[in-house]
KEFIVO-507932 format. One record per residue (C-alpha): x, y, z; residue in three letters. Coordinates in pm, 1 decimal, decimal comma, always signed. Layout:
{u:X; v:Y; w:Z; residuo:ALA}
...
//
This chain:
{u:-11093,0; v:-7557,9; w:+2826,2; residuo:UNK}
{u:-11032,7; v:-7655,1; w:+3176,4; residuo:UNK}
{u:-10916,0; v:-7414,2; w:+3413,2; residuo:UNK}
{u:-10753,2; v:-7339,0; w:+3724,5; residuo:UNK}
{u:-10863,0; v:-7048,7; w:+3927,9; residuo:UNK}
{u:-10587,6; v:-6985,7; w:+4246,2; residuo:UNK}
{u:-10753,8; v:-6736,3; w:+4482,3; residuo:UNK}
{u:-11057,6; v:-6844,7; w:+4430,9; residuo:UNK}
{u:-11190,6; v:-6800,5; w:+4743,3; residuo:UNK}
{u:-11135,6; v:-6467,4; w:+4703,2; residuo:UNK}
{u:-11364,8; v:-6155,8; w:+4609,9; residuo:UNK}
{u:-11197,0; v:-6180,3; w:+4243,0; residuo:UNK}
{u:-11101,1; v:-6506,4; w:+4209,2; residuo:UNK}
{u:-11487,1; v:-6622,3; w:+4351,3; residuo:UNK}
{u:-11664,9; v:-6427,3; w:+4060,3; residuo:UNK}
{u:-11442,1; v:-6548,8; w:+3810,1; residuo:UNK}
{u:-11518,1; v:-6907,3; w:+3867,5; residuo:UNK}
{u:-11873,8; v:-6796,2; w:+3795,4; residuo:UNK}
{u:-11788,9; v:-6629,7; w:+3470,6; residuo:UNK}
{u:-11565,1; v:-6898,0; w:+3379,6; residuo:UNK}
{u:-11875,9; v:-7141,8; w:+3407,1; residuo:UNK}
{u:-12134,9; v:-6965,6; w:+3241,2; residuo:UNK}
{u:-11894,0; v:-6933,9; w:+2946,3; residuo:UNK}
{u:-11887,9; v:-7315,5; w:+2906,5; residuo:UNK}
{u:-11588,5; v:-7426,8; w:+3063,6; residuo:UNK}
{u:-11429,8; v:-7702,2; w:+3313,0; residuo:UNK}
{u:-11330,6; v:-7496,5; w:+3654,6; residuo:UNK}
{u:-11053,6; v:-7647,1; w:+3911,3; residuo:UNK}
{u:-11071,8; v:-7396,5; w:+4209,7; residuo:UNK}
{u:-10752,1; v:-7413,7; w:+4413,3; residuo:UNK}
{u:-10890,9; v:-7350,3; w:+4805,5; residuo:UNK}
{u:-10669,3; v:-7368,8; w:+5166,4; residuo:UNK}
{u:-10843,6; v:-7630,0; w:+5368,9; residuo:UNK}
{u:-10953,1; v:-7310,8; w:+5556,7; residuo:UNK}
{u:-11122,3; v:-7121,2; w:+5288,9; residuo:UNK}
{u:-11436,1; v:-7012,2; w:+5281,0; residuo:UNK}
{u:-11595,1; v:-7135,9; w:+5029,7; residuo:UNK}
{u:-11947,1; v:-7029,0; w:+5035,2; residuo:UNK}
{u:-11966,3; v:-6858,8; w:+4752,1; residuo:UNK}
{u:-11864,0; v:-7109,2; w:+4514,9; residuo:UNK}
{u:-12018,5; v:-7278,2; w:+4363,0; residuo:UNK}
{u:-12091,4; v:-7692,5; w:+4469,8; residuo:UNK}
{u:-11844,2; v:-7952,9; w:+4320,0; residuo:UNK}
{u:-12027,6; v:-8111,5; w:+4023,8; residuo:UNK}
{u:-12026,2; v:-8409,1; w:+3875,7; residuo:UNK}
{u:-11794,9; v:-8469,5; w:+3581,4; residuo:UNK}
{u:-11519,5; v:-8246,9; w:+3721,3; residuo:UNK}
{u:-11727,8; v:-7938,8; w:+3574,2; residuo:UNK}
{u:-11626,2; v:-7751,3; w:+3904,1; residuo:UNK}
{u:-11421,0; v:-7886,9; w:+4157,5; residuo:UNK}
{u:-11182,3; v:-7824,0; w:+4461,9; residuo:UNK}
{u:-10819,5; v:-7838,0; w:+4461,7; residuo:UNK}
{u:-10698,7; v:-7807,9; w:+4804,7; residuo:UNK}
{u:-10319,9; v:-7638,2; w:+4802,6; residuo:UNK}
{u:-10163,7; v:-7304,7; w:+4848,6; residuo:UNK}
{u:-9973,3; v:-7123,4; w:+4612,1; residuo:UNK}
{u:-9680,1; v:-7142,7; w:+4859,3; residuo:UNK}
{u:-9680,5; v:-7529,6; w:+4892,6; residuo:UNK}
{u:-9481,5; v:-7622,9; w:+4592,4; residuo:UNK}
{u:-9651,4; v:-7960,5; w:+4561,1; residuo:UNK}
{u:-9978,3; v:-7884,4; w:+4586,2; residuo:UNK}
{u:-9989,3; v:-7634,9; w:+4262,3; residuo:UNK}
{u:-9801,8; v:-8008,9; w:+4080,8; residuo:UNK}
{u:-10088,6; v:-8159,7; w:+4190,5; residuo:UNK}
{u:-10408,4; v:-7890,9; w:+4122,9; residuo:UNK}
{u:-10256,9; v:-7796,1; w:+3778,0; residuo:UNK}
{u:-10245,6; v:-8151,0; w:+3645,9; residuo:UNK}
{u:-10495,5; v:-8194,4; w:+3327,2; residuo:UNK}
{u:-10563,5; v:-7811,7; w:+3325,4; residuo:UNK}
{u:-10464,1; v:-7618,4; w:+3014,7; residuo:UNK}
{u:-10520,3; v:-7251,3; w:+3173,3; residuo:UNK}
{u:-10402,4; v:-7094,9; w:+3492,4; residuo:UNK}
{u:-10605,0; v:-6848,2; w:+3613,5; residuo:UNK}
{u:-10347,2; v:-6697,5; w:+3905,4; residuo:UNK}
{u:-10539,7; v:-6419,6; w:+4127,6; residuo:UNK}
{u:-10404,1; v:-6526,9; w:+4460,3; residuo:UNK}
{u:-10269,9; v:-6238,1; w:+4651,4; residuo:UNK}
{u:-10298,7; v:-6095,7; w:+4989,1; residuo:UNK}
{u:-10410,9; v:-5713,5; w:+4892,3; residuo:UNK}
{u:-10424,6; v:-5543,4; w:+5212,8; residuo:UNK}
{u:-10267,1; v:-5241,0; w:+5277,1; residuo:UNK}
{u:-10087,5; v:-5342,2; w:+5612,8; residuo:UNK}
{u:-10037,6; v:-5625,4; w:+5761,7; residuo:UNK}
{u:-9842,2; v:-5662,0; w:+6099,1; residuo:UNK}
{u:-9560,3; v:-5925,6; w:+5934,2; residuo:UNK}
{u:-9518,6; v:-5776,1; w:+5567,8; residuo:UNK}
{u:-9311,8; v:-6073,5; w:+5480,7; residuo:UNK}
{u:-9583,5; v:-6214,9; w:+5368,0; residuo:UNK}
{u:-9670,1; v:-5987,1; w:+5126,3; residuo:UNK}
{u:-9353,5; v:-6138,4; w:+4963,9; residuo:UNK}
{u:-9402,5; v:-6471,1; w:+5034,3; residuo:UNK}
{u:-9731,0; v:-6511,8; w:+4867,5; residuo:UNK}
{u:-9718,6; v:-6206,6; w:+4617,9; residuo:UNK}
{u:-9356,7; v:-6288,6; w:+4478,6; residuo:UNK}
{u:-9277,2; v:-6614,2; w:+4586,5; residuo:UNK}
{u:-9609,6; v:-6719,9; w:+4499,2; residuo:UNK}
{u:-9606,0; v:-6649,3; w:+4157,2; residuo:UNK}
{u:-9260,0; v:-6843,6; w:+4111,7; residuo:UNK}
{u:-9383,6; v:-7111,9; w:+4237,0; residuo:UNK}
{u:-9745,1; v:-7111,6; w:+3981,2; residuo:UNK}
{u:-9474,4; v:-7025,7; w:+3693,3; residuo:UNK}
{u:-9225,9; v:-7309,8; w:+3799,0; residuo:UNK}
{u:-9553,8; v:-7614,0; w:+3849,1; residuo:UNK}
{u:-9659,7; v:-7459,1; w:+3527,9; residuo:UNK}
{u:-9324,7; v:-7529,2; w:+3355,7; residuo:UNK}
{u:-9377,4; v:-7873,3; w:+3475,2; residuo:UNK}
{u:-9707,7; v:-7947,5; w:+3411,7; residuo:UNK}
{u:-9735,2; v:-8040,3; w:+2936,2; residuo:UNK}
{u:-10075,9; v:-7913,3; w:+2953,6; residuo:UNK}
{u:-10043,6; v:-7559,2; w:+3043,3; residuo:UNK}
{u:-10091,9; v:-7382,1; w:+2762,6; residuo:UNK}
{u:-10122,2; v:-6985,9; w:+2896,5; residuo:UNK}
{u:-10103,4; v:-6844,4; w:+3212,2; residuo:UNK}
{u:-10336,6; v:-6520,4; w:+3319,1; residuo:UNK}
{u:-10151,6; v:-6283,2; w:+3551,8; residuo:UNK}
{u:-10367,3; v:-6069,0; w:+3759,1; residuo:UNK}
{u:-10091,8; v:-5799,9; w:+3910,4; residuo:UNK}
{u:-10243,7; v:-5483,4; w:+3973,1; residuo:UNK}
{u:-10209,9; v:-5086,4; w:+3908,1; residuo:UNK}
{u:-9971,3; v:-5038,1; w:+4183,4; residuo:UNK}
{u:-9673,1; v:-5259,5; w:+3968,3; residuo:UNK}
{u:-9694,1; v:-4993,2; w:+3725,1; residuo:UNK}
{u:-9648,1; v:-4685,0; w:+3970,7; residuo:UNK}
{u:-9835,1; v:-4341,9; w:+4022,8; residuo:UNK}
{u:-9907,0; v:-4114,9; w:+3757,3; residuo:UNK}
{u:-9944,0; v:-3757,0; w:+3955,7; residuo:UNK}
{u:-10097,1; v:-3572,7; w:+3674,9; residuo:UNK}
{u:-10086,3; v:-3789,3; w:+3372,2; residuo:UNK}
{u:-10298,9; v:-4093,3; w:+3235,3; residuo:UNK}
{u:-10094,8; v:-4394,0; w:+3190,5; residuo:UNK}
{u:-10105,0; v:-4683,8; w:+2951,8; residuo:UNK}
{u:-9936,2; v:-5048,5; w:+2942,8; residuo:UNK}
{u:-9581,0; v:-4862,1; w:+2891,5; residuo:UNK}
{u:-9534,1; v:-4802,6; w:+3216,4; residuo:UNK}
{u:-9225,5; v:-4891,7; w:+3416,2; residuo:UNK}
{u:-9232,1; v:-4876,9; w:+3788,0; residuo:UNK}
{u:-8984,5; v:-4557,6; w:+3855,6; residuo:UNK}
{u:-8901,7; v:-4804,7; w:+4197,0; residuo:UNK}
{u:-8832,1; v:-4464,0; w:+4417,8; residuo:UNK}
{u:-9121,8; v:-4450,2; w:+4658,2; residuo:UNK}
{u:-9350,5; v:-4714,0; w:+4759,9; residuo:UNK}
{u:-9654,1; v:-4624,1; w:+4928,9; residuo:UNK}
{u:-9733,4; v:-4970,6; w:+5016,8; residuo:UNK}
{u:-9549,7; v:-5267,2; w:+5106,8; residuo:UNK}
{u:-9861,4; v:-5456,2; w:+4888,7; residuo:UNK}
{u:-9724,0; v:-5220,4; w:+4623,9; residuo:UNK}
{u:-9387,8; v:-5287,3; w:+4648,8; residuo:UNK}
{u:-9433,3; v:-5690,8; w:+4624,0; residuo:UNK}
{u:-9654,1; v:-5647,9; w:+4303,9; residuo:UNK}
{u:-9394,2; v:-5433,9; w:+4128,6; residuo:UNK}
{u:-9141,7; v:-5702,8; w:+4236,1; residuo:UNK}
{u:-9360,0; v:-5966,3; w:+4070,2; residuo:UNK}
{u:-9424,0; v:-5808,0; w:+3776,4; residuo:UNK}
{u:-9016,4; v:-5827,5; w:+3697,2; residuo:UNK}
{u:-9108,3; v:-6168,0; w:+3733,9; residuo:UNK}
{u:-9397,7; v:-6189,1; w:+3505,1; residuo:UNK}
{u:-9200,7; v:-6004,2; w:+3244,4; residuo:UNK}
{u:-8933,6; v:-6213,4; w:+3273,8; residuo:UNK}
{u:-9100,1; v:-6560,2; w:+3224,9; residuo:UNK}
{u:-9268,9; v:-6398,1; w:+2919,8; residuo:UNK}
{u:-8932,4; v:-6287,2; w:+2784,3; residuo:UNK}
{u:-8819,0; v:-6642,9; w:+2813,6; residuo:UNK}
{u:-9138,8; v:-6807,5; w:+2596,0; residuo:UNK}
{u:-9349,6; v:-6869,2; w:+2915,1; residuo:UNK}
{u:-9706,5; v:-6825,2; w:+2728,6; residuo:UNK}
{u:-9834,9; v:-6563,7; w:+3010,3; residuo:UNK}
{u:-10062,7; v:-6261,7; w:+2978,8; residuo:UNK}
{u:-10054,4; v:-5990,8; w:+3206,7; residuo:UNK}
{u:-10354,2; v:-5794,2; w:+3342,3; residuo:UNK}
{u:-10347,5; v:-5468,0; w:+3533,1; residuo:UNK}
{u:-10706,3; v:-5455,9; w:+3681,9; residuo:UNK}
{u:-10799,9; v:-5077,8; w:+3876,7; residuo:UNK}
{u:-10923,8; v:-5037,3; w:+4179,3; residuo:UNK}
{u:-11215,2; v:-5306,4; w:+4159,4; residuo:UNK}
{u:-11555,9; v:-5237,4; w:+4328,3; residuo:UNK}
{u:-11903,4; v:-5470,9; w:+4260,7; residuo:UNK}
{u:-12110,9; v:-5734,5; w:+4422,8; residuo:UNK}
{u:-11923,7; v:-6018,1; w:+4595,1; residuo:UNK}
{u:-11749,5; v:-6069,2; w:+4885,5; residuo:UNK}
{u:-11672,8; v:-5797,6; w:+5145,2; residuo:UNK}
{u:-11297,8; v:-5850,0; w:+5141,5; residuo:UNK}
{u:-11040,2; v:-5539,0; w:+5176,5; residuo:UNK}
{u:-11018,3; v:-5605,0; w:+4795,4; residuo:UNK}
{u:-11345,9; v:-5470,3; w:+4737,3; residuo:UNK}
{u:-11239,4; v:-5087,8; w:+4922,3; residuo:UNK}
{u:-11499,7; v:-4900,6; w:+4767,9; residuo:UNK}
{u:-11788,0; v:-5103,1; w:+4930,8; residuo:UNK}
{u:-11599,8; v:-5064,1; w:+5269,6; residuo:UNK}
{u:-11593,9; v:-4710,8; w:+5279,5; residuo:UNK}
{u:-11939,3; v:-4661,0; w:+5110,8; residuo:UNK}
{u:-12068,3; v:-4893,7; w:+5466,3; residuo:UNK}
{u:-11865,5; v:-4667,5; w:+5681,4; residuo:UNK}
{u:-11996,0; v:-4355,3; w:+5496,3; residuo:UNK}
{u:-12360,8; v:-4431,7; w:+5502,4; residuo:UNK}
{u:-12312,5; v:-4555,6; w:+5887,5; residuo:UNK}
{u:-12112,7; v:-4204,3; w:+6029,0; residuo:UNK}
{u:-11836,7; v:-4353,1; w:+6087,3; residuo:UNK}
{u:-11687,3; v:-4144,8; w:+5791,9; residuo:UNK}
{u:-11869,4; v:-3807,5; w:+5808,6; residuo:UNK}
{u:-11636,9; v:-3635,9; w:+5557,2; residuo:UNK}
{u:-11461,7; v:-3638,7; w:+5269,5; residuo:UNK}
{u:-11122,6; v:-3826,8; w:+5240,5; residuo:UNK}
{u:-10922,7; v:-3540,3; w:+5181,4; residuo:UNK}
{u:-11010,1; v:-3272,1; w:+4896,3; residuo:UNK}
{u:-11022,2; v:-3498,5; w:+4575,8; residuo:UNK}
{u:-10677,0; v:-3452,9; w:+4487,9; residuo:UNK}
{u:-10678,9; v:-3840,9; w:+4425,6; residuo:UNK}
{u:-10751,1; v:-4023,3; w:+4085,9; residuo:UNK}
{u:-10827,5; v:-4385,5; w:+4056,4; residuo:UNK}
{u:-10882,7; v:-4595,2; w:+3778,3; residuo:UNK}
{u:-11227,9; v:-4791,6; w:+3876,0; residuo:UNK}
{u:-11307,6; v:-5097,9; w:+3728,4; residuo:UNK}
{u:-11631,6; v:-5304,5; w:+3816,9; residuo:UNK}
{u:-11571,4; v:-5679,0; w:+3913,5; residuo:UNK}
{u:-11763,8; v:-5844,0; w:+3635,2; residuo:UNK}
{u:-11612,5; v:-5661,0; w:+3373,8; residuo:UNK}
{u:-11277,4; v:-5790,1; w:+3509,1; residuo:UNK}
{u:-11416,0; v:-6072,1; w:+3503,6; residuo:UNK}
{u:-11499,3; v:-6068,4; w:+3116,2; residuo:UNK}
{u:-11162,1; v:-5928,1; w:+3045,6; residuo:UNK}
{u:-10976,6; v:-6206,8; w:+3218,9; residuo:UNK}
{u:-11209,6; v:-6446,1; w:+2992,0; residuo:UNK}
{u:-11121,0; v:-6287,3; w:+2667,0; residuo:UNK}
{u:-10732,7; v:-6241,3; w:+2807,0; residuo:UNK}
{u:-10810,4; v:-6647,2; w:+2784,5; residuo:UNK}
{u:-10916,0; v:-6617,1; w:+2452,2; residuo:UNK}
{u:-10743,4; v:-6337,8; w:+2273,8; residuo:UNK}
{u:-10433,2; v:-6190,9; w:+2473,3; residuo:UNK}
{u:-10143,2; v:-6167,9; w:+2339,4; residuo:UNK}
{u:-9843,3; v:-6438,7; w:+2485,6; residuo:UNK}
{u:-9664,8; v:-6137,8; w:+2668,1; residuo:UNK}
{u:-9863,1; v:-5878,3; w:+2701,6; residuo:UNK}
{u:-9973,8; v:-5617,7; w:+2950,3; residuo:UNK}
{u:-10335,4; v:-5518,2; w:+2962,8; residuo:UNK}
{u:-10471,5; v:-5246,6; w:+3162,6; residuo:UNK}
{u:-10831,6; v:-5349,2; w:+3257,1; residuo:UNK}
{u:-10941,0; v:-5008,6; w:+3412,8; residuo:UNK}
{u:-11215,3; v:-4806,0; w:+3347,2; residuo:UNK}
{u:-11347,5; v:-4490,8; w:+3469,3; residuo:UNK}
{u:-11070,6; v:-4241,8; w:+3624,6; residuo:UNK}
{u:-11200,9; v:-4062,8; w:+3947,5; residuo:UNK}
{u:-11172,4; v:-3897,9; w:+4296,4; residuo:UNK}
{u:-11339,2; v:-4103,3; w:+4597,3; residuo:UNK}
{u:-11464,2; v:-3766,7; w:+4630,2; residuo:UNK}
{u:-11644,3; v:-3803,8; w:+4296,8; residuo:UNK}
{u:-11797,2; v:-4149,3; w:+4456,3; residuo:UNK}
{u:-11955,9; v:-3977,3; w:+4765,7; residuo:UNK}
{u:-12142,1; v:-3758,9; w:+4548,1; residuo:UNK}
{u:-12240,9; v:-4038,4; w:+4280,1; residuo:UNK}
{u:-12367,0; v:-4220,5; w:+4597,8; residuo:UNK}
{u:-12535,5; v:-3950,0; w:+4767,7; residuo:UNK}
{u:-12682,2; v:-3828,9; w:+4423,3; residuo:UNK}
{u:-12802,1; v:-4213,2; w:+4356,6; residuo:UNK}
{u:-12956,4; v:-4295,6; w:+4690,9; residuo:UNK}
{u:-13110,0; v:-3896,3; w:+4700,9; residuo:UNK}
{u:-12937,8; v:-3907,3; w:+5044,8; residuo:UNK}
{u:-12676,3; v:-3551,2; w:+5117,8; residuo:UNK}
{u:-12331,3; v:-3481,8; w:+5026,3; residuo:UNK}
{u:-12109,8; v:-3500,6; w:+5278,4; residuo:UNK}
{u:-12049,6; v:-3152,8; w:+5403,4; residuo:UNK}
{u:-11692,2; v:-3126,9; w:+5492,1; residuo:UNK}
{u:-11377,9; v:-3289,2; w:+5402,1; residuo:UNK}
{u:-11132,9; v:-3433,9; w:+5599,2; residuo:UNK}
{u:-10744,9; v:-3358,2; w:+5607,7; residuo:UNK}
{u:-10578,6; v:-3675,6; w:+5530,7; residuo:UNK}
{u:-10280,7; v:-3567,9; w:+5825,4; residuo:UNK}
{u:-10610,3; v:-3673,8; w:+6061,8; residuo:UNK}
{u:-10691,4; v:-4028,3; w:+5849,1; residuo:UNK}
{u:-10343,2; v:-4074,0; w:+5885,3; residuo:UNK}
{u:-10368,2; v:-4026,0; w:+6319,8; residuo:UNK}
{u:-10674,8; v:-4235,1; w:+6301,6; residuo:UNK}
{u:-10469,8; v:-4487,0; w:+6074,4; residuo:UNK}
{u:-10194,5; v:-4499,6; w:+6346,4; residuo:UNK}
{u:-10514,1; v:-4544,5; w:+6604,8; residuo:UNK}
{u:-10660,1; v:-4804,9; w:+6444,5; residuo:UNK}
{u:-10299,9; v:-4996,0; w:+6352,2; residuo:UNK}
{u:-10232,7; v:-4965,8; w:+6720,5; residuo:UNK}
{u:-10603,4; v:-5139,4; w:+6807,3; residuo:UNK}
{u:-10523,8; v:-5397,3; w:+6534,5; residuo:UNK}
{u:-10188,1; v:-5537,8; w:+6730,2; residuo:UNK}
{u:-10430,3; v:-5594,6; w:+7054,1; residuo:UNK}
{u:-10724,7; v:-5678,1; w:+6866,5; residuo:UNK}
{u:-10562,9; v:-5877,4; w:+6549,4; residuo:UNK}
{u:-10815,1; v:-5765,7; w:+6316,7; residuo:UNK}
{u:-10703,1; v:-5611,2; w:+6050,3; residuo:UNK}
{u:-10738,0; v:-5219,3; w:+6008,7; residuo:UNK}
{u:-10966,7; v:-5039,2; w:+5728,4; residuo:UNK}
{u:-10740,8; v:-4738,9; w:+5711,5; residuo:UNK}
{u:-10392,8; v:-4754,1; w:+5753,0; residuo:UNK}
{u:-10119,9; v:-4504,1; w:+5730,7; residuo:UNK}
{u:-9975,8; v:-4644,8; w:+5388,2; residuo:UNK}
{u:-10399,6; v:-4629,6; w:+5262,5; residuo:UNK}
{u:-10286,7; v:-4256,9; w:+5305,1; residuo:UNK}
{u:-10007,4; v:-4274,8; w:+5142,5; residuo:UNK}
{u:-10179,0; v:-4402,2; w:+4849,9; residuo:UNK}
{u:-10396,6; v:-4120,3; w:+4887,4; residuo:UNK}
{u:-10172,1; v:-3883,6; w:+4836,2; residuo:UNK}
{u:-10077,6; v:-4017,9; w:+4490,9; residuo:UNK}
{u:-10269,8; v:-4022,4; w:+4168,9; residuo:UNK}
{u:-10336,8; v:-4371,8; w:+3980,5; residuo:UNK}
{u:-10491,3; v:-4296,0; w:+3625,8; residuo:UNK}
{u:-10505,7; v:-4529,3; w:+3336,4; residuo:UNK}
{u:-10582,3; v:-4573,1; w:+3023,4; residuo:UNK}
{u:-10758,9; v:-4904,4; w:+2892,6; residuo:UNK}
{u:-10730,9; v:-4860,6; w:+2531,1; residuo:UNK}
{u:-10520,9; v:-5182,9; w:+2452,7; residuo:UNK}
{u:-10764,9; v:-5379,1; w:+2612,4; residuo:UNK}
{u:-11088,5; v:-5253,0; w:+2461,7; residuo:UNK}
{u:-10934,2; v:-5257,8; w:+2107,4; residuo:UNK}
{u:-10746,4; v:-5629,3; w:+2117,9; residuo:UNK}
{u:-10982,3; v:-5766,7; w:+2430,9; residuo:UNK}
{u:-11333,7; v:-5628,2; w:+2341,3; residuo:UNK}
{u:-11330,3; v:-5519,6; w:+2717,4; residuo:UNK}
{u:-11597,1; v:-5288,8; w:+2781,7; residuo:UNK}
{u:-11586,9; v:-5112,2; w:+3112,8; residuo:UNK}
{u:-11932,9; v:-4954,5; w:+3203,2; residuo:UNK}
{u:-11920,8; v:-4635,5; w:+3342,6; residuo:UNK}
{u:-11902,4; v:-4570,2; w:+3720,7; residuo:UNK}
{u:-12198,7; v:-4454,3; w:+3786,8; residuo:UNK}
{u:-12367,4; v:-4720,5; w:+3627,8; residuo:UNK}
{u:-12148,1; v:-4964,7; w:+3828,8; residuo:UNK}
{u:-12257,9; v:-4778,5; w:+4175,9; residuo:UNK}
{u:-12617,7; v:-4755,2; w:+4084,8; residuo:UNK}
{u:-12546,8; v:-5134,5; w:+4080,9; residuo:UNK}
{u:-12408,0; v:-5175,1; w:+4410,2; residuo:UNK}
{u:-12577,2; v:-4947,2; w:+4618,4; residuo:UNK}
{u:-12899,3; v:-5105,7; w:+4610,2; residuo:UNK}
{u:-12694,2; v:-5466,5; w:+4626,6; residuo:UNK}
{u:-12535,1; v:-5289,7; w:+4936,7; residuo:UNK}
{u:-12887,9; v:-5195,5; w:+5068,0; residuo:UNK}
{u:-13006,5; v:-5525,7; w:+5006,2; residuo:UNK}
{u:-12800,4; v:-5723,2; w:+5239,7; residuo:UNK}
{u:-12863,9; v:-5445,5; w:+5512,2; residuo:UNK}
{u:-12517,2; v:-5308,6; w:+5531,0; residuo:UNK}
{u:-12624,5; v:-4956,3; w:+5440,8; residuo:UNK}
{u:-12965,6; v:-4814,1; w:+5491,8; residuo:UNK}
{u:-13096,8; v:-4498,5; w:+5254,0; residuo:UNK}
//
């Protein structure tokens, strides 16, 4: 097969070119001009890997990348909680994904596209596990990030409703080795925890995520490939836990202390408005955000039963996963222990 990986610059997107590779097949890795790219891997001969330069908001360019591919990898999204002009969240999220289903359309080799949404399309759970059956209630939106992928996902099931051969996948939150985007959260905050800057707790572990580790996304999207249904949602979670519940894995793992406190999200939420306000001067974007609270103040468990029965996908556990990526974390001297 020869496929085409959008966002693959990206901390998921990246690591699935890898997987795709070492599975046997042709990769076509659609870039900006601006990427970086240093994690790829280098354009081979024979077009086993190569470099598409487009955007999934340039019409054109997706005619051009997706010509002689027969999958479509599509994992381009901007993931970050906040962003000063949240138009874009729609531009790219929603508009985006038009766009890959419309060159798709018009490109005779496609023959399935793999839709990485997200958790958030499918909506809180607030004291329930969830599986694929799972409509968006469309009430409350913690996020505007949230909001766009919920709106996509109409999308998604739309196409599929029409014949478009597309599989959707609901990964958790995703943690692993790989780049240190905002998409990877949970090495953020384990940096900012084992450097002071985050002394506490994030609240009192009233929050439940669904944590899945990178490379076993990375499988499932391969075996989505290979044995998804045309249609289907898959939740590719895995473990369902507090970030509470991580502190102590990693303080337990690296024999370093507990945190001894916890902190009231109310003061995250000042510090969110702090470090929003420093981001408009600054333009970097902020870690913690007032909607990151919001989210926080939500539960998001899953079930991944579908997936592991019709997929094979196999999500190790998560403290497996952190025993994993502390030491990875340690390694690149980002945290010391």
């Amino acid at each position: 097969m020869k496929a085409l990986v959008t966002g693959a610059s990206g901390y998921l997107g990246g690591r699935l070119c890898h997987g795709l590779l070492k599975q046997g097949h042709s990769v076509r890795a659609l870039v900006r001009r601006t990427s970086d790219i240093s994690e790829l891997p280098p354009p081979s001969s024979g077009g086993v890997f190569e470099l598409a330069y487009g955007d999934i908001t340039n019409y054109q360019s997706l005619l051009d990348a997706f010509s002689g591919c027969q999958v479509i990898f599509h994992a381009a999204a901007i993931v970050e909680p906040w962003l000063p002009d949240p138009s874009k969240f729609f531009s790219v999220n929603v508009e985006g994904l038009n766009n890959v289903l419309q060159a798709a359309k018009e490109t005779e080799t496609i023959e399935k596209i793999i839709y990485t949404s997200s958790f958030f399309a499918l909506g809180s759970t607030d004291g329930y596990v969830a599986d694929e059956s799972q409509v968006h209630c469309e009430k409350r939106f913690c996020t505007e990030y949230e909001r766009s992928k919920m709106t996509a996902d109409k999308i998604a099931l739309q196409a599929a409703a029409e014949g478009v051969p597309i599989v959707m996948l609901y990964p958790g939150v995703i943690y692993g080795p790989g780049k240190l985007t905002t998409g990877n959260i949970v090495a953020q905050l384990l940096i900012e925890r084992f450097a002071g800057r985050l002394p506490g707790y994030i609240g009192y572990g009233n929050d439940k995520f669904s944590f899945c580790h990178v490379d076993d996304l990375v499988d499932g999207h391969i075996a989505a490939m290979d044995k998804g249904r045309q249609g289907e949602r898959y939740l590719l979670t895995g473990e369902n836990a507090s970030f509470k519940l991580v502190f102590d894995m990693a303080a337990i793992i690296s024999e370093t202390k507990k945190p001894r406190f916890s902190i009231p999200l109310c003061i995250i939420e000042s510090y969110g408005w702090l470090l929003v306000l420093v981001s408009r001067l600054t333009g970097n974007l902020p870690l913690i955000s007032p909607p990151t609270v919001h989210v926080l103040r939500h539960q998001w468990e899953y079930s991944c039963e579908k997936a592991k029965t019709e997929l094979g996908y196999n999500p190790r556990s998560l403290e497996d996963g952190l025993k994993e990526v502390l030491p990875w974390l340690k390694s690149l001297g980002v945290i010391k222990y």
